[in-house]
Residue frames as qw, qx, qy, qz and C-alpha x, y, z in Angstrom:
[[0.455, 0.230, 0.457, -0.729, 256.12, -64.16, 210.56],
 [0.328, 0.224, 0.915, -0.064, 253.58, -66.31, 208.91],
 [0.276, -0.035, -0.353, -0.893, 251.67, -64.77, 205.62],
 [0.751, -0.442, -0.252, -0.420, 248.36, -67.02, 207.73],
 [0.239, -0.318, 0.724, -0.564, 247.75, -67.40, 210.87],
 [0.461, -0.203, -0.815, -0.288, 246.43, -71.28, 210.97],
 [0.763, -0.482, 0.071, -0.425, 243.98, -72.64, 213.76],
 [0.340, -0.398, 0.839, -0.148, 244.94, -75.46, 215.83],
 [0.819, 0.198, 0.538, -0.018, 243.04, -78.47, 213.48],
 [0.187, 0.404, -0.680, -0.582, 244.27, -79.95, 210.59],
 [0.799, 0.228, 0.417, -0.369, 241.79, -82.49, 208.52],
 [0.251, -0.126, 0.862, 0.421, 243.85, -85.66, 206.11],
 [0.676, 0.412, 0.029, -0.611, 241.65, -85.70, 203.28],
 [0.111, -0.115, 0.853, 0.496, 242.05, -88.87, 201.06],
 [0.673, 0.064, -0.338, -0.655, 238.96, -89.80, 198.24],
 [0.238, 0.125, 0.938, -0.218, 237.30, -93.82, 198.89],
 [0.224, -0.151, -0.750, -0.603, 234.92, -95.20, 196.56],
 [0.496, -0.556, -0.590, -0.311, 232.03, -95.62, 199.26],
 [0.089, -0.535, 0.398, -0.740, 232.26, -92.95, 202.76],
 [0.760, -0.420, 0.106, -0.485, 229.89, -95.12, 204.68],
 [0.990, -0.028, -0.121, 0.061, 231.93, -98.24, 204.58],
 [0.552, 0.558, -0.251, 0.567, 235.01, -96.40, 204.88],
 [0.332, -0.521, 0.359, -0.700, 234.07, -94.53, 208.07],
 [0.897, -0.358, -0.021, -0.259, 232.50, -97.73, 209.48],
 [0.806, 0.396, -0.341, 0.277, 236.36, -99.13, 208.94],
 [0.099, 0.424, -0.413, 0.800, 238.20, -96.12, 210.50],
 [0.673, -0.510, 0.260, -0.469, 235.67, -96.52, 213.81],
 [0.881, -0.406, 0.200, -0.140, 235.90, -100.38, 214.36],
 [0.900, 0.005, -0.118, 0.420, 239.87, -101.13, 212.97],
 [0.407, 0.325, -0.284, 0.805, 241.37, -97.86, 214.37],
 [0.280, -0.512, -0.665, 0.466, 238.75, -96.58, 216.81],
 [0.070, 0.039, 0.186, -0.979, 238.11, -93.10, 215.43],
 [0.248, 0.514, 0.624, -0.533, 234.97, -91.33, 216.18],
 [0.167, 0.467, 0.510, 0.702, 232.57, -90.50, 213.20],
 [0.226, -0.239, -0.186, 0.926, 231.55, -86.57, 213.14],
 [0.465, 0.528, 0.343, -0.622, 229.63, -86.70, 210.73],
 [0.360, 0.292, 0.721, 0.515, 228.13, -87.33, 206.77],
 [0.315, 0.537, 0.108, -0.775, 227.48, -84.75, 205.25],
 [0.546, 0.384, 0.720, 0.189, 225.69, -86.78, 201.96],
 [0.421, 0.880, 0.166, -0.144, 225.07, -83.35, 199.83],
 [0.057, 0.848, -0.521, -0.074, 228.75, -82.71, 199.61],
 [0.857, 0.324, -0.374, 0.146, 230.17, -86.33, 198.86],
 [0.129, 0.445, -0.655, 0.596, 232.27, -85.66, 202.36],
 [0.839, -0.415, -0.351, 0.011, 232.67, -87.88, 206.00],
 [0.051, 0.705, -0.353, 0.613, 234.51, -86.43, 208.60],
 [0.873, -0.303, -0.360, 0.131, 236.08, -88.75, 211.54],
 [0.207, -0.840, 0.462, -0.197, 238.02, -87.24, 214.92],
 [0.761, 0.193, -0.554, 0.277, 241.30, -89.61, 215.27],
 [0.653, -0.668, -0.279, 0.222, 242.83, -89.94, 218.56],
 [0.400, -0.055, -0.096, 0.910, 245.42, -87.21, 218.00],
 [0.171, -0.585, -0.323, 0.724, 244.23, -84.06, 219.33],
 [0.135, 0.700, -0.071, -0.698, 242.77, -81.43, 216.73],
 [0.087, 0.381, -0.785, -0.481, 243.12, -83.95, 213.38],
 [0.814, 0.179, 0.483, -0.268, 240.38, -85.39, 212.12],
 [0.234, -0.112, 0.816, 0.517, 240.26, -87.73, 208.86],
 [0.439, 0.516, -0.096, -0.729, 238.07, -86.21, 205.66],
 [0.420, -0.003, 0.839, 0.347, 236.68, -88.94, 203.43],
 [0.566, 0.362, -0.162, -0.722, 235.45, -87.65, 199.94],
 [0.786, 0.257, 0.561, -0.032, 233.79, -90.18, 197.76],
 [0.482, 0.597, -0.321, -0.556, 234.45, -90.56, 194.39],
 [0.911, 0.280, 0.040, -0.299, 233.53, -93.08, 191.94],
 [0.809, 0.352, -0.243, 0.404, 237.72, -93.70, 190.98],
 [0.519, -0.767, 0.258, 0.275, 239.96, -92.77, 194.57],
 [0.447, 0.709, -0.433, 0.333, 243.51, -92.05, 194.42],
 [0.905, -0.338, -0.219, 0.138, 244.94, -94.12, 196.29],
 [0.634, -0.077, -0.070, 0.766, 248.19, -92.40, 198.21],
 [0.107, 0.501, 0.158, 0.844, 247.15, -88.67, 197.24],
 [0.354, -0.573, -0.581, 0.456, 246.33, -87.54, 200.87],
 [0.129, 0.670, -0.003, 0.731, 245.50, -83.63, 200.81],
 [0.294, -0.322, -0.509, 0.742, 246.29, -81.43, 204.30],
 [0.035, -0.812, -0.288, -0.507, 243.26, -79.17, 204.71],
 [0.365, 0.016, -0.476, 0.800, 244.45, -76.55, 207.10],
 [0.210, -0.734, -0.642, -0.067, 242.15, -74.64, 209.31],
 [0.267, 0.068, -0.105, 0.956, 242.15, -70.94, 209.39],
 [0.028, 0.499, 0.690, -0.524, 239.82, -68.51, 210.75],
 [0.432, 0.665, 0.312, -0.523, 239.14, -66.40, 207.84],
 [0.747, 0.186, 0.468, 0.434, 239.65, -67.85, 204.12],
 [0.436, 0.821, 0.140, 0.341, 239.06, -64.86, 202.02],
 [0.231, -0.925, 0.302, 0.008, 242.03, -63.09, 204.43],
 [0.784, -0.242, 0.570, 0.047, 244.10, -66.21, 204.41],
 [0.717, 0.270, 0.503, 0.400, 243.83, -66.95, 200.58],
 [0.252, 0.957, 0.065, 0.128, 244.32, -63.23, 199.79],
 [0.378, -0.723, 0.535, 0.219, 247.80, -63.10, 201.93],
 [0.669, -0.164, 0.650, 0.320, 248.87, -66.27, 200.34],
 [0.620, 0.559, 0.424, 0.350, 247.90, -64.89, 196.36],
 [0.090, 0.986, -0.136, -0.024, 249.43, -61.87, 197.04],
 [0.287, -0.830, 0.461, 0.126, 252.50, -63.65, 197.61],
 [0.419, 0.488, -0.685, -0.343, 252.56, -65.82, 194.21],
 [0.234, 0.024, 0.970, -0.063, 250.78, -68.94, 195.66],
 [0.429, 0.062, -0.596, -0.676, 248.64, -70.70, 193.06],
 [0.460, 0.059, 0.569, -0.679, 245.21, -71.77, 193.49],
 [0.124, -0.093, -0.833, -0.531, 243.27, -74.08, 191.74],
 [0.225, -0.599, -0.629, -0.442, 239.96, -72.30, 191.00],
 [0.273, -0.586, 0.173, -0.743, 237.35, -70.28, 193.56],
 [0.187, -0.063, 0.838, -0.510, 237.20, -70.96, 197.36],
 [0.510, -0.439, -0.661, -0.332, 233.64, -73.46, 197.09],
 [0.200, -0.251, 0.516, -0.794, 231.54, -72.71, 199.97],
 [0.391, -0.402, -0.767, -0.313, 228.61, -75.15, 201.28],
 [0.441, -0.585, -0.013, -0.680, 226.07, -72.68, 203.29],
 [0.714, -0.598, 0.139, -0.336, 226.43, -73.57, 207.13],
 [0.925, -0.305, 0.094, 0.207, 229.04, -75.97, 207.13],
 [0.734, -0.266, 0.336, 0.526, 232.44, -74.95, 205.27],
 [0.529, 0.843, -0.065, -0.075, 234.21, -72.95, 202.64],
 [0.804, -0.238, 0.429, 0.335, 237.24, -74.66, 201.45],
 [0.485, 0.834, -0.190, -0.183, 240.19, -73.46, 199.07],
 [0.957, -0.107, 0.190, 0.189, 242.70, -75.62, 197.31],
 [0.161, 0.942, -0.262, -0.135, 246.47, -74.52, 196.72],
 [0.941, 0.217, -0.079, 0.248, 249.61, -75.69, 195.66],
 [0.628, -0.573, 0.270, 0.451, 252.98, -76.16, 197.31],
 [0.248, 0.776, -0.387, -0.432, 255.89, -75.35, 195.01],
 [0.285, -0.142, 0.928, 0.195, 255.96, -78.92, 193.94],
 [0.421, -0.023, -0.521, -0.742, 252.69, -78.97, 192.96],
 [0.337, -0.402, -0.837, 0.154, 250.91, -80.83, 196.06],
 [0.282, -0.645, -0.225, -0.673, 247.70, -79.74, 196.82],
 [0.097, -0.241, -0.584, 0.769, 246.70, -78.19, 200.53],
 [0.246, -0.633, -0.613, -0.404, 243.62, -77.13, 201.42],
 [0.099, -0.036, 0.419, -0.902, 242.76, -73.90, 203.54],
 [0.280, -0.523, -0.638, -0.491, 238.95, -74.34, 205.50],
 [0.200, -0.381, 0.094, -0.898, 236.70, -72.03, 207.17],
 [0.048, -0.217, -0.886, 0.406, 234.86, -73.75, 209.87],
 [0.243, -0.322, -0.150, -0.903, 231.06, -72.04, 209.31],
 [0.652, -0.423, -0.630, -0.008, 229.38, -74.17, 212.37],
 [0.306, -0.418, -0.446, 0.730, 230.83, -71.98, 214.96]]
């Protein structure tokens, strides 16, 4: 049995030096759909054509190119990231919440690649 119980989306996060131009890419050389900009949070958010998976562009000023994070969607983080720290998975820092849209916590495999658990707060 599963120490979380995920939703059915996952969201590819990679970073990109400029979200509008990036999203305008991902629509006309791959066809996804933009979801939305959310300009207070540095975050763009595009549905791909695979069912439940969208594609998360943060900005920042120097990307990482290759460093893709899996944000996983679960229905309640503070249950979710309590199962998983009870059972010796390491977090890096508190879960960040932005009011009405998301709370989002970042963890680490046993390699040391990060994953993201988020809370959907729009529904």
């Amino acid at each position: 049995m599963a120490l979380v119980q995920l939703d059915d989306t996952i969201t590819l996060a990679i970073s990109v030096r400029d979200r509008h131009a990036s999203a305008a890419w991902y629509e006309e050389k791959l066809g996804f759909e933009l979801l939305h900009h959310i300009d207070e949070a540095g975050w763009t958010e595009l549905r791909t054509k695979t069912p439940g998976v969208t594609l998360g562009l943060g900005e920042q000023s120097e990307p990482n190119p290759g460093n893709s994070v899996p944000v996983f969607g679960v229905a309640d983080i503070s249950v979710a990231r309590t199962a998983l720290e009870t059972a010796g998975v390491a977090f890096d820092g508190d879960t960040v919440t932005v009011e009405g849209m998301v709370s989002l916590a970042t963890f680490y495999d046993p390699d040391r690649n990060a994953l993201m658990l988020a809370q959907d707060l729009t529904r």
